[in-house]
mmCIF file as gemmi writes it, N, C-alpha and C atoms, coordinates in Angstrom:
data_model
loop_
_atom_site.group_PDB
_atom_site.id
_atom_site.type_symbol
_atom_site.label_atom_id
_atom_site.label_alt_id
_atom_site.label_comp_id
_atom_site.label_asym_id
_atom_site.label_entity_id
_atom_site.label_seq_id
_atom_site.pdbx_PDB_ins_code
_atom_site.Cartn_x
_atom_site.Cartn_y
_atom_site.Cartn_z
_atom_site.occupancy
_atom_site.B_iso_or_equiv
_atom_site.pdbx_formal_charge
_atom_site.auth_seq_id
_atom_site.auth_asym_id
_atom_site.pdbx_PDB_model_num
ATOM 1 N N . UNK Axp A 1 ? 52.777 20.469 127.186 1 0 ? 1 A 1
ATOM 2 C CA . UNK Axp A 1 ? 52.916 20.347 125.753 1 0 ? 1 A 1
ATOM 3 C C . UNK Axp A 1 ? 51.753 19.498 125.245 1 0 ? 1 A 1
ATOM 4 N N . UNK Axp A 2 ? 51.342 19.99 123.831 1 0 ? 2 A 1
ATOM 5 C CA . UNK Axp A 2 ? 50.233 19.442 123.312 1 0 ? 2 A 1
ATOM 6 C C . UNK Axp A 2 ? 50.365 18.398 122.099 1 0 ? 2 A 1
ATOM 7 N N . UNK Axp A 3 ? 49.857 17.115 121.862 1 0 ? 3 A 1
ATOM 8 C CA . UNK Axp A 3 ? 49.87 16.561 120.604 1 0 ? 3 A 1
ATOM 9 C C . UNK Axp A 3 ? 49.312 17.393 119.278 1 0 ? 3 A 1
ATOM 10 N N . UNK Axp A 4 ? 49.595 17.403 117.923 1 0 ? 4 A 1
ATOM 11 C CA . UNK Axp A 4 ? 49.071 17.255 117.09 1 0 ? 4 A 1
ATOM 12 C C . UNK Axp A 4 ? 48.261 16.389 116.378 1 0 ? 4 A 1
ATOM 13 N N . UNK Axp A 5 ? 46.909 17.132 116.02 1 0 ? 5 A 1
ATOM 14 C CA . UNK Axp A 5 ? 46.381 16.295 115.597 1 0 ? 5 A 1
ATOM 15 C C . UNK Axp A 5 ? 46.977 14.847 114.121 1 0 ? 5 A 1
ATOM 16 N N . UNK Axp A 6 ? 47.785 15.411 113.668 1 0 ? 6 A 1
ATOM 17 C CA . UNK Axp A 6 ? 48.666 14.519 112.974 1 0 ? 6 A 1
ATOM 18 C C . UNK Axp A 6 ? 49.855 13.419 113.849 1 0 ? 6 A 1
ATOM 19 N N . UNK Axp A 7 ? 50.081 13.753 115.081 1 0 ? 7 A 1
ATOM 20 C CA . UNK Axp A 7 ? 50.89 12.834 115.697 1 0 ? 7 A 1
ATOM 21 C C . UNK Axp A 7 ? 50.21 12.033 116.219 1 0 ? 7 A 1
ATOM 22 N N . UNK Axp A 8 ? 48.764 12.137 116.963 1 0 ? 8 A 1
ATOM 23 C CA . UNK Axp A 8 ? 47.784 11.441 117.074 1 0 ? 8 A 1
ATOM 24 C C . UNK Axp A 8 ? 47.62 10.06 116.097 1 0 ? 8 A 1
ATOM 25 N N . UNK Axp A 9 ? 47.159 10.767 114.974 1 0 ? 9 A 1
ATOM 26 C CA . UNK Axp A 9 ? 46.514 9.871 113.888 1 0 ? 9 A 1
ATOM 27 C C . UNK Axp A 9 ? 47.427 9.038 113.753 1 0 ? 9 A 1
ATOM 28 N N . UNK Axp A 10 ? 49.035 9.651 113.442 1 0 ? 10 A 1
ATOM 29 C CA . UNK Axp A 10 ? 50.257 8.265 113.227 1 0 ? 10 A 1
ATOM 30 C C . UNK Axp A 10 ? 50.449 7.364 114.451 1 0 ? 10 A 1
ATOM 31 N N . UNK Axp A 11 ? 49.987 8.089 115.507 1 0 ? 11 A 1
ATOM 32 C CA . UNK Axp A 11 ? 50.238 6.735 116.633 1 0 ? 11 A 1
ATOM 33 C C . UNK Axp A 11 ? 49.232 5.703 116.699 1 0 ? 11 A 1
ATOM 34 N N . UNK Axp A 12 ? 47.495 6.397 116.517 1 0 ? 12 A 1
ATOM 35 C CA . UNK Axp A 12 ? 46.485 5.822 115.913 1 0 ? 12 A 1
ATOM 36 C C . UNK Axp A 12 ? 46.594 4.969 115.355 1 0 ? 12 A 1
ATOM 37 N N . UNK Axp A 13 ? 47.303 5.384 114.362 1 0 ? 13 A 1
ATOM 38 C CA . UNK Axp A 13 ? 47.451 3.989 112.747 1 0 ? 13 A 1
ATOM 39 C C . UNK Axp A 13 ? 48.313 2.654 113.405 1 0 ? 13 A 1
ATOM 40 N N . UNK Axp A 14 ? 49.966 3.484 113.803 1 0 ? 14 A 1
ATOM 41 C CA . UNK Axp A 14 ? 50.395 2.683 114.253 1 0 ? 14 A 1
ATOM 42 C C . UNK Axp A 14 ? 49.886 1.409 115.239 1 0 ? 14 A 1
ATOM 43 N N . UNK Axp A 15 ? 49.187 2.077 116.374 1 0 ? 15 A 1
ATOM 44 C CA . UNK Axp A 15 ? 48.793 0.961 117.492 1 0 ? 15 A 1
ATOM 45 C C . UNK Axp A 15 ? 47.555 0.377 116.769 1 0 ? 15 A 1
ATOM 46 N N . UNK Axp A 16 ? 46.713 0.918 115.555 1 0 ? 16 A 1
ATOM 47 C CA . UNK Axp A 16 ? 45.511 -0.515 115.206 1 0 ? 16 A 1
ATOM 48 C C . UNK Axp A 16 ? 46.158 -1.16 114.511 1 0 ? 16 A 1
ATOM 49 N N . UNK Axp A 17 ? 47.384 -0.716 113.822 1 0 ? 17 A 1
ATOM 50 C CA . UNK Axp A 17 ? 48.044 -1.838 112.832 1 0 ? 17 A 1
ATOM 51 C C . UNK Axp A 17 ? 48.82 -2.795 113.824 1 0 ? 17 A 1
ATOM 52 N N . UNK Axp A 18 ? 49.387 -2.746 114.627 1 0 ? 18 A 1
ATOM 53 C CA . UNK Axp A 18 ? 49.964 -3.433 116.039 1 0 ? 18 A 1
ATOM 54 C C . UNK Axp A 18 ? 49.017 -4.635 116.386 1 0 ? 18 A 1
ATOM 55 N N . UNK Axp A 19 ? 47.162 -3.908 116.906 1 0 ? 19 A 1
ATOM 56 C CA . UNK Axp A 19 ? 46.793 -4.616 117.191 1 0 ? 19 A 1
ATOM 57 C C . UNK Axp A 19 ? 46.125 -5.468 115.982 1 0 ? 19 A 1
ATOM 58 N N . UNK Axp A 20 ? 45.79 -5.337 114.914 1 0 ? 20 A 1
ATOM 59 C CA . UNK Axp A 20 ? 45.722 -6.125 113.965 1 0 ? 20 A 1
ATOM 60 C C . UNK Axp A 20 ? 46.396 -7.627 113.759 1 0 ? 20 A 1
ATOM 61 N N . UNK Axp A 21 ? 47.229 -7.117 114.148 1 0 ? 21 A 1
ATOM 62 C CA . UNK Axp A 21 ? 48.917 -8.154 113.995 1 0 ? 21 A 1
ATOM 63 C C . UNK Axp A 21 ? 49.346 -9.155 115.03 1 0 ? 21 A 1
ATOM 64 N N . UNK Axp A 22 ? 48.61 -8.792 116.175 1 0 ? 22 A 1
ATOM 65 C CA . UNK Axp A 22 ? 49.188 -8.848 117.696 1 0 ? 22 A 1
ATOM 66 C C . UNK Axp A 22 ? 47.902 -8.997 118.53 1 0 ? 22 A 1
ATOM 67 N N . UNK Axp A 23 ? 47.383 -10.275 118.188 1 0 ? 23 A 1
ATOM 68 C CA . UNK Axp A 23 ? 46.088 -10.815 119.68 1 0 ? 23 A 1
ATOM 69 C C . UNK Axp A 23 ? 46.342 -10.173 121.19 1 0 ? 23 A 1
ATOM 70 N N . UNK Axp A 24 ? 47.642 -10.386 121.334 1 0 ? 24 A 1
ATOM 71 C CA . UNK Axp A 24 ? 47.479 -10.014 122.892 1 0 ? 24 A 1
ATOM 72 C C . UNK Axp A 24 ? 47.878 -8.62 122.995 1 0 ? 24 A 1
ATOM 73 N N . UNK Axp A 25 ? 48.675 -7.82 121.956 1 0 ? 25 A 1
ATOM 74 C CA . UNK Axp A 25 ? 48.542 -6.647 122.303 1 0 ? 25 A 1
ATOM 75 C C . UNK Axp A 25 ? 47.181 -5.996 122.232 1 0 ? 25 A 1
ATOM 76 N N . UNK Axp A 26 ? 46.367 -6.298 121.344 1 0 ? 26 A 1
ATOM 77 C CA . UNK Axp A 26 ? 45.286 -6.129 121.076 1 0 ? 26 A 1
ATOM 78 C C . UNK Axp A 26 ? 43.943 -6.044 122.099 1 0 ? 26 A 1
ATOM 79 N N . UNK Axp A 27 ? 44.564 -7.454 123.275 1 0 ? 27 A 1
ATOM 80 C CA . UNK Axp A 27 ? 44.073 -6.819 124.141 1 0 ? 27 A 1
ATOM 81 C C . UNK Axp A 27 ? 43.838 -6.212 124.985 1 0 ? 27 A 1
ATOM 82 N N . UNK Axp A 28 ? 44.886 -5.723 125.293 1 0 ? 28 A 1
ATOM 83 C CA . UNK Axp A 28 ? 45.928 -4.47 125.724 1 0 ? 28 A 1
ATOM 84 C C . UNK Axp A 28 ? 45.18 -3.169 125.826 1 0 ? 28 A 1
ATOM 85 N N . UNK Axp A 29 ? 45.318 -2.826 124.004 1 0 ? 29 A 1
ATOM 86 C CA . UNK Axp A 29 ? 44.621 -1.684 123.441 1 0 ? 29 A 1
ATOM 87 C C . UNK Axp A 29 ? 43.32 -1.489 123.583 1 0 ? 29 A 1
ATOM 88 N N . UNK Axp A 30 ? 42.741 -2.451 123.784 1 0 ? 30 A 1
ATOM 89 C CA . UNK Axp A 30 ? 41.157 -2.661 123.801 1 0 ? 30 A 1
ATOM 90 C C . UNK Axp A 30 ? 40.84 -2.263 125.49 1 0 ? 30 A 1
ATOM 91 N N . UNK Axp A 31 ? 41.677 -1.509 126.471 1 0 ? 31 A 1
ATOM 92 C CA . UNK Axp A 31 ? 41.104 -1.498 127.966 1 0 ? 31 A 1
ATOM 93 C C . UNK Axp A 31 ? 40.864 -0.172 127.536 1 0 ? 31 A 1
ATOM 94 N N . UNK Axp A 32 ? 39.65 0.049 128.198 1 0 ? 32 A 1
ATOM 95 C CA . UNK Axp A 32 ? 38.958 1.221 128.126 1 0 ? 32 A 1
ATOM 96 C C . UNK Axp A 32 ? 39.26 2.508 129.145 1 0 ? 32 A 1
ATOM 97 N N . UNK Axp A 33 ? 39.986 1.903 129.823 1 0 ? 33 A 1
ATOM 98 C CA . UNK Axp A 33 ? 41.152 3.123 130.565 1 0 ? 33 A 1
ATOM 99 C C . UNK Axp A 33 ? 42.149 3.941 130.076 1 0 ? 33 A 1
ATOM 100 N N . UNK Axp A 34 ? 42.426 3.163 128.963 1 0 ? 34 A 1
ATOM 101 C CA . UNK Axp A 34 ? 43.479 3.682 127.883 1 0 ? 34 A 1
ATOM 102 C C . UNK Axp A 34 ? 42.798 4.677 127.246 1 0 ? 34 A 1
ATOM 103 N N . UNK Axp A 35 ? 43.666 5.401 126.466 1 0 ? 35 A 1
ATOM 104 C CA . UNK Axp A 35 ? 43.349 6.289 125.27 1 0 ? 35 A 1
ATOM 105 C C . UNK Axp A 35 ? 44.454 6.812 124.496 1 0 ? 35 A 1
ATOM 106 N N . UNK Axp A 36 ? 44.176 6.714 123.073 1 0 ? 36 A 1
ATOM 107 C CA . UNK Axp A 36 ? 45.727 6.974 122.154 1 0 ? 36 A 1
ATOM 108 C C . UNK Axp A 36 ? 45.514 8.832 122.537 1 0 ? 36 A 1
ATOM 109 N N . UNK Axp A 37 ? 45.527 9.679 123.04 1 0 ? 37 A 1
ATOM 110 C CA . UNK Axp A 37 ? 45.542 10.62 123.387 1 0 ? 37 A 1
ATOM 111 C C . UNK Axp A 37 ? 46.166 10.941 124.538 1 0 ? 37 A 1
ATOM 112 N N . UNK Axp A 38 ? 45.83 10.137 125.637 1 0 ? 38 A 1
ATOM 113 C CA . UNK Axp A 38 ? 47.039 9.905 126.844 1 0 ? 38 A 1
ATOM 114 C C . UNK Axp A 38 ? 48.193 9.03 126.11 1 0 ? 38 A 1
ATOM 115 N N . UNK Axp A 39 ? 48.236 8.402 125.187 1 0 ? 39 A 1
ATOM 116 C CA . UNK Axp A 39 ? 48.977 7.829 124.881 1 0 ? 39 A 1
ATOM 117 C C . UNK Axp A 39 ? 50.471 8.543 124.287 1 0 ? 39 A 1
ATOM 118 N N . UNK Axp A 40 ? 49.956 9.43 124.076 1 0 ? 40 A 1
ATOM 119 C CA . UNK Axp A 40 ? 50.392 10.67 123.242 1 0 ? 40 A 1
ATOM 120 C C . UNK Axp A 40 ? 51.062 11.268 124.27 1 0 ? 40 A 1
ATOM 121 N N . UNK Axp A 41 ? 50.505 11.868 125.056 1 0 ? 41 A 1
ATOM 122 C CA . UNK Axp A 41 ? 50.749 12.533 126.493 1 0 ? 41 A 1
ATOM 123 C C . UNK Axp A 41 ? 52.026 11.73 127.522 1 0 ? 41 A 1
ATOM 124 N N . UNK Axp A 42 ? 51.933 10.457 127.302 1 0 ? 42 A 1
ATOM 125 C CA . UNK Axp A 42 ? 52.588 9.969 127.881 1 0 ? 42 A 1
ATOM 126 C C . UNK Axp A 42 ? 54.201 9.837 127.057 1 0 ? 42 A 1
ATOM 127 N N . UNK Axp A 43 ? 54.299 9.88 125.492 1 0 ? 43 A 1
ATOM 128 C CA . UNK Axp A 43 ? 55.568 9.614 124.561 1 0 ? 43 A 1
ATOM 129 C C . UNK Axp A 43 ? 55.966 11.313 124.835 1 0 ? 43 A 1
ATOM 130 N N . UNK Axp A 44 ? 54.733 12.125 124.872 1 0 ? 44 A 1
ATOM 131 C CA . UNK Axp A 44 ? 55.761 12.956 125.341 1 0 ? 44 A 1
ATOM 132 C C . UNK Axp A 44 ? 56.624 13.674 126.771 1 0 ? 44 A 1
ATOM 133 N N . UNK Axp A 45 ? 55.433 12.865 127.515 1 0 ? 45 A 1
ATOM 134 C CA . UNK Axp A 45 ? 56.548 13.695 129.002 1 0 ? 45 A 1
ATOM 135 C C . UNK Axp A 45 ? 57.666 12.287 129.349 1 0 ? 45 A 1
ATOM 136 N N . UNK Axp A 46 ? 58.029 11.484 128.4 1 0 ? 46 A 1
ATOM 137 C CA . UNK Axp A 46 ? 58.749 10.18 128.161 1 0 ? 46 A 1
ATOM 138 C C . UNK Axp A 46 ? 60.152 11.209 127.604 1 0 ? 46 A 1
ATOM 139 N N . UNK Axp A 47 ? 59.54 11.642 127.09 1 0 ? 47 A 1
ATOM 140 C CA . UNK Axp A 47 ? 60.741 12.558 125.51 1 0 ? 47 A 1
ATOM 141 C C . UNK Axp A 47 ? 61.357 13.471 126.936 1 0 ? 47 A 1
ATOM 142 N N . UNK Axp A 48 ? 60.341 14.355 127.28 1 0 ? 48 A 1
ATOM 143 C CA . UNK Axp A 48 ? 61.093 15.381 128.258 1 0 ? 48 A 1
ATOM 144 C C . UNK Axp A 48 ? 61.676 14.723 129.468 1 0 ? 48 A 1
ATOM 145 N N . UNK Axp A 49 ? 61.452 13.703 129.911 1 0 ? 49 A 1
ATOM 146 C CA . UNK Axp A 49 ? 62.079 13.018 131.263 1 0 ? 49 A 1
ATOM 147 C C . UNK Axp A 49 ? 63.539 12.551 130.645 1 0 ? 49 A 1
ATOM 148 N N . UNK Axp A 50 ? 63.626 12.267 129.475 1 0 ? 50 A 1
ATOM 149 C CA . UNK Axp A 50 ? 64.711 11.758 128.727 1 0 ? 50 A 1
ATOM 150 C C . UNK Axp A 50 ? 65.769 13.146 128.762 1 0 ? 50 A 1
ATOM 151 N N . UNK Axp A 51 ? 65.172 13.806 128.337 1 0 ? 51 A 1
ATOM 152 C CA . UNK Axp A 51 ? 66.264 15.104 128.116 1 0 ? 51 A 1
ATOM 153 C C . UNK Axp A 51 ? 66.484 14.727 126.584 1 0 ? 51 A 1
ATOM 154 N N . UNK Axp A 52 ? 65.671 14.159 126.129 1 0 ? 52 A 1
ATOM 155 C CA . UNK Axp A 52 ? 66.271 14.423 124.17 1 0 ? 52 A 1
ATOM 156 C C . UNK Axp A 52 ? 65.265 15.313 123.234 1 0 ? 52 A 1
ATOM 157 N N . UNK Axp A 53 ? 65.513 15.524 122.219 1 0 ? 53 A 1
ATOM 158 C CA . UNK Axp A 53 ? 65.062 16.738 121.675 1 0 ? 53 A 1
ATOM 159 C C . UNK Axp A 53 ? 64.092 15.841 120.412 1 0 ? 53 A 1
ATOM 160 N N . UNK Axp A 54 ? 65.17 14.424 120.335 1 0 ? 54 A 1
ATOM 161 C CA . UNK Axp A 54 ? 64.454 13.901 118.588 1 0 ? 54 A 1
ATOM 162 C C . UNK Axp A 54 ? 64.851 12.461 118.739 1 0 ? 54 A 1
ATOM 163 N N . UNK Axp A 55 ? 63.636 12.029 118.255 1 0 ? 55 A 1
ATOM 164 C CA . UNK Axp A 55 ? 63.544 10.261 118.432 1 0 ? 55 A 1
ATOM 165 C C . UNK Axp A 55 ? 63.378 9.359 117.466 1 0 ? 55 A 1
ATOM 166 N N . UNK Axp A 56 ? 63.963 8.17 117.115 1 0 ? 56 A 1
ATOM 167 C CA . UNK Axp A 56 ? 63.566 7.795 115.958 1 0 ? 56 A 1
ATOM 168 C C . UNK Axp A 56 ? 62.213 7.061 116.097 1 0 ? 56 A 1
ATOM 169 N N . UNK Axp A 57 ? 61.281 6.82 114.713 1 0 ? 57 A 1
ATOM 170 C CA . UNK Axp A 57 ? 60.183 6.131 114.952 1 0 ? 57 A 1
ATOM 171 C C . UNK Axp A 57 ? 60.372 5.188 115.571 1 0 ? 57 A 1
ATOM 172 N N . UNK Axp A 58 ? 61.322 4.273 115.742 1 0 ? 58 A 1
ATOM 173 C CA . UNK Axp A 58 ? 61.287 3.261 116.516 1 0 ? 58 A 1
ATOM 174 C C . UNK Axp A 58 ? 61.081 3.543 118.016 1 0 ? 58 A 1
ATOM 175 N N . UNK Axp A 59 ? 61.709 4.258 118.347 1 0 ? 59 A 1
ATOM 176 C CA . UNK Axp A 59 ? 61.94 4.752 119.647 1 0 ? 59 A 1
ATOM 177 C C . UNK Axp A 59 ? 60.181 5.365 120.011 1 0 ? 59 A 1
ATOM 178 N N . UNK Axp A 60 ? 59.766 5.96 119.026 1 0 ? 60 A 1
ATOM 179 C CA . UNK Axp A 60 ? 58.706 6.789 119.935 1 0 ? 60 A 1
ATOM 180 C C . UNK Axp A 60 ? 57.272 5.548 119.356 1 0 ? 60 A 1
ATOM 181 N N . UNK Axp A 61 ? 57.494 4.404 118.718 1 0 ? 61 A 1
ATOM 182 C CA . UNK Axp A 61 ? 56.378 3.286 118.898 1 0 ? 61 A 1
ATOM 183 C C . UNK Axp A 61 ? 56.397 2.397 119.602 1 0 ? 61 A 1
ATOM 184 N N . UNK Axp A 62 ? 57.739 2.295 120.205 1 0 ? 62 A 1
ATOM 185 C CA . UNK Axp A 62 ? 58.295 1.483 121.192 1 0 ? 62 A 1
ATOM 186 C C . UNK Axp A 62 ? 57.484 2.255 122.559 1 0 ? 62 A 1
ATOM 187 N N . UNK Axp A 63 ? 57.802 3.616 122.926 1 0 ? 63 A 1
ATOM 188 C CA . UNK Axp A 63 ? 56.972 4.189 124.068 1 0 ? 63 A 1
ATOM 189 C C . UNK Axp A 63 ? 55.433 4.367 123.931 1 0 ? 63 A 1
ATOM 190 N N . UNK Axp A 64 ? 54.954 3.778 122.143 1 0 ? 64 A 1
ATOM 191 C CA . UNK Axp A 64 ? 53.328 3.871 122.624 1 0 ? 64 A 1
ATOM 192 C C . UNK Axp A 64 ? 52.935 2.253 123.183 1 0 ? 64 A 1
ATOM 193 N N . UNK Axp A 65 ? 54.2 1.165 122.568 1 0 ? 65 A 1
ATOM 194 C CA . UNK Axp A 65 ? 53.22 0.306 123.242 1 0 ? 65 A 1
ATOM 195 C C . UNK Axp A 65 ? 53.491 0.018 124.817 1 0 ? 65 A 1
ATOM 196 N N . UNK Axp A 66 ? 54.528 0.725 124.736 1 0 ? 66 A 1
ATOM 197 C CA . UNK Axp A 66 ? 54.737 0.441 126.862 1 0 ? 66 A 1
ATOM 198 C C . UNK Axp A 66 ? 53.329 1.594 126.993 1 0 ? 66 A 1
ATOM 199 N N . UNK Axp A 67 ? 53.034 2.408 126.896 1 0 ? 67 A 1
ATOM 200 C CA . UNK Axp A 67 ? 51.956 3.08 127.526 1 0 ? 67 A 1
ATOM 201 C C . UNK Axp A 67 ? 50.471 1.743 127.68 1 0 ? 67 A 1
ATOM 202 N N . UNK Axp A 68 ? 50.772 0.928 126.696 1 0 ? 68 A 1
ATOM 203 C CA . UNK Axp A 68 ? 49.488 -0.663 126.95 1 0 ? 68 A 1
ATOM 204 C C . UNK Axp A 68 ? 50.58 -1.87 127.631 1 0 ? 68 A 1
ATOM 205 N N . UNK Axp A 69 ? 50.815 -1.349 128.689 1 0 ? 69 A 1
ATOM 206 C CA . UNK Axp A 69 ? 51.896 -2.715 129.592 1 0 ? 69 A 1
ATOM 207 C C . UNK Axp A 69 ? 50.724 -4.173 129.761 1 0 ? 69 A 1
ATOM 208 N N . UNK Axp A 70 ? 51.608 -4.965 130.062 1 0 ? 70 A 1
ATOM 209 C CA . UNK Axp A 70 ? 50.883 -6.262 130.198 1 0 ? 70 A 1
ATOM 210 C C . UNK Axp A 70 ? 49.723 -6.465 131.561 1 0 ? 70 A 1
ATOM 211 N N . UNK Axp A 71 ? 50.59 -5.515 132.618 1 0 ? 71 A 1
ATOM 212 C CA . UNK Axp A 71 ? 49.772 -5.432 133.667 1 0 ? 71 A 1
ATOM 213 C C . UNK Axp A 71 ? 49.318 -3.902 133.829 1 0 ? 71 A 1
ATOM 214 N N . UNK Axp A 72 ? 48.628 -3.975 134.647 1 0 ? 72 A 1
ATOM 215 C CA . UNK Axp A 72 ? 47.63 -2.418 134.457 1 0 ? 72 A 1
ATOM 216 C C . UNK Axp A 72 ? 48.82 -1.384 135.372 1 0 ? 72 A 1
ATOM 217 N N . UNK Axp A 73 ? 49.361 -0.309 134.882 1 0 ? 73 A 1
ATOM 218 C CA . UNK Axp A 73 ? 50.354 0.638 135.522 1 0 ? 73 A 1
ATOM 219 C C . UNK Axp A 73 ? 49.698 1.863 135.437 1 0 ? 73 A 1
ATOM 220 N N . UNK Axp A 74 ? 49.681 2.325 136.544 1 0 ? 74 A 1
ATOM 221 C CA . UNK Axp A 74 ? 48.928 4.052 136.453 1 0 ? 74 A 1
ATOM 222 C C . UNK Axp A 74 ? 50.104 5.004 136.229 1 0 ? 74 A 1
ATOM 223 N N . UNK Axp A 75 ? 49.626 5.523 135.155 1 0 ? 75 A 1
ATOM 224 C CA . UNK Axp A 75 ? 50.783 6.198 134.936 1 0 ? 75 A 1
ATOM 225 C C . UNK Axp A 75 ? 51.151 7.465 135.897 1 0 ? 75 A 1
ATOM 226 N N . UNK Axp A 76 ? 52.655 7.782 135.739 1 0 ? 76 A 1
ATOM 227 C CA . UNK Axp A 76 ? 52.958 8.847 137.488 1 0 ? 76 A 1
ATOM 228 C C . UNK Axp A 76 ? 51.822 10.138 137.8 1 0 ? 76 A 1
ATOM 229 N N . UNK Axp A 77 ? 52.193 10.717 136.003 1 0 ? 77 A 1
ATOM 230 C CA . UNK Axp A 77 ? 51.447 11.799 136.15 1 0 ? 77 A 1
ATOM 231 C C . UNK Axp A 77 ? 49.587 12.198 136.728 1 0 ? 77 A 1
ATOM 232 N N . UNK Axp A 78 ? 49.325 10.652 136.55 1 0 ? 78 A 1
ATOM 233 C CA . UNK Axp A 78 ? 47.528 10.525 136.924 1 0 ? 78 A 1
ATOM 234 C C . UNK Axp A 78 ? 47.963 10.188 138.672 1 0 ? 78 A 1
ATOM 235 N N . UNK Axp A 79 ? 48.794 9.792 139.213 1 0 ? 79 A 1
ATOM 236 C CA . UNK Axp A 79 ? 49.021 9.752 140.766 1 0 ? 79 A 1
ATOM 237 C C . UNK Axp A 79 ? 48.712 10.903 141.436 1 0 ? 79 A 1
Protein backbone atom coordinates (compact mmCIF):
# COMPACT_ATOMS: atom_id res chain seq x y z
CA UNK A 1 0.00 0.00 0.00
CA UNK A 2 0.95 3.47 -1.03
CA UNK A 3 0.85 6.98 0.82
CA UNK A 4 -0.81 9.92 -0.63
CA UNK A 5 0.70 12.63 -1.50
CA UNK A 6 -1.72 14.54 0.90
CA UNK A 7 -1.14 12.06 3.85
CA UNK A 8 2.44 12.77 3.47
CA UNK A 9 2.21 16.53 3.68
CA UNK A 10 -0.24 16.16 6.98
CA UNK A 11 2.29 13.98 8.65
CA UNK A 12 4.98 16.48 7.26
CA UNK A 13 3.24 19.41 8.91
CA UNK A 14 2.46 17.48 11.79
CA UNK A 15 6.12 16.16 12.74
CA UNK A 16 7.82 19.98 11.88
CA UNK A 17 5.18 21.40 14.07
CA UNK A 18 6.21 18.61 16.84
CA UNK A 19 9.63 19.45 16.22
CA UNK A 20 9.21 23.13 16.48
CA UNK A 21 7.71 22.60 19.91
CA UNK A 22 9.86 19.72 21.09
CA UNK A 23 14.01 20.15 21.26
CA UNK A 24 14.47 16.63 21.76
CA UNK A 25 12.03 15.34 19.49
CA UNK A 26 13.50 17.48 17.12
CA UNK A 27 16.37 15.74 17.41
CA UNK A 28 14.97 12.75 16.68
CA UNK A 29 13.53 14.05 13.37
CA UNK A 30 16.64 15.57 12.33
CA UNK A 31 18.54 11.72 11.85
CA UNK A 32 19.11 11.39 8.45
CA UNK A 33 18.12 7.73 8.38
CA UNK A 34 14.70 8.75 8.86
CA UNK A 35 12.30 9.92 6.31
CA UNK A 36 8.55 11.22 6.66
CA UNK A 37 7.92 8.84 3.70
CA UNK A 38 9.05 5.67 5.54
CA UNK A 39 7.37 7.30 8.08
CA UNK A 40 4.29 6.94 6.30
CA UNK A 41 5.11 3.39 5.36
CA UNK A 42 5.57 2.50 8.66
CA UNK A 43 1.69 4.14 10.18
CA UNK A 44 0.65 2.10 7.62
CA UNK A 45 1.83 -1.53 7.90
CA UNK A 46 1.16 -0.35 11.90
CA UNK A 47 -2.72 0.06 10.70
CA UNK A 48 -2.57 -3.46 8.90
CA UNK A 49 -0.66 -5.39 11.77
CA UNK A 50 -3.49 -3.90 13.94
CA UNK A 51 -6.30 -5.36 11.95
CA UNK A 52 -8.23 -1.86 12.03
CA UNK A 53 -9.67 -0.23 9.14
CA UNK A 54 -9.82 3.68 10.77
CA UNK A 55 -7.79 5.62 13.26
CA UNK A 56 -8.21 8.62 15.01
CA UNK A 57 -5.64 11.50 14.40
CA UNK A 58 -4.43 10.90 17.58
CA UNK A 59 -3.75 7.47 17.09
CA UNK A 60 -2.05 7.76 13.67
CA UNK A 61 0.46 10.96 15.15
CA UNK A 62 1.07 9.00 17.98
CA UNK A 63 2.56 6.12 15.38
CA UNK A 64 4.53 8.93 13.46
CA UNK A 65 6.37 9.88 16.42
CA UNK A 66 7.24 6.23 17.59
CA UNK A 67 8.58 5.79 13.97
CA UNK A 68 11.55 8.76 15.64
CA UNK A 69 12.09 6.42 18.98
CA UNK A 70 14.58 7.74 21.43
CA UNK A 71 16.99 5.03 20.57
CA UNK A 72 17.79 4.07 17.00
CA UNK A 73 15.18 0.86 16.10
CA UNK A 74 15.38 -0.67 12.61
CA UNK A 75 12.33 -1.04 11.66
CA UNK A 76 11.11 -5.08 10.98
CA UNK A 77 10.29 -4.53 7.55
CA UNK A 78 14.08 -3.05 6.55
CA UNK A 79 15.44 -6.51 8.48
Amino acid sequence: MKSSENFIEAIRNYLDSRAESDNLFAIRYADPSKSVEECCQYILNEVKRQGVSVMTNDEVYSLATHYYPKYNIIPSWKI
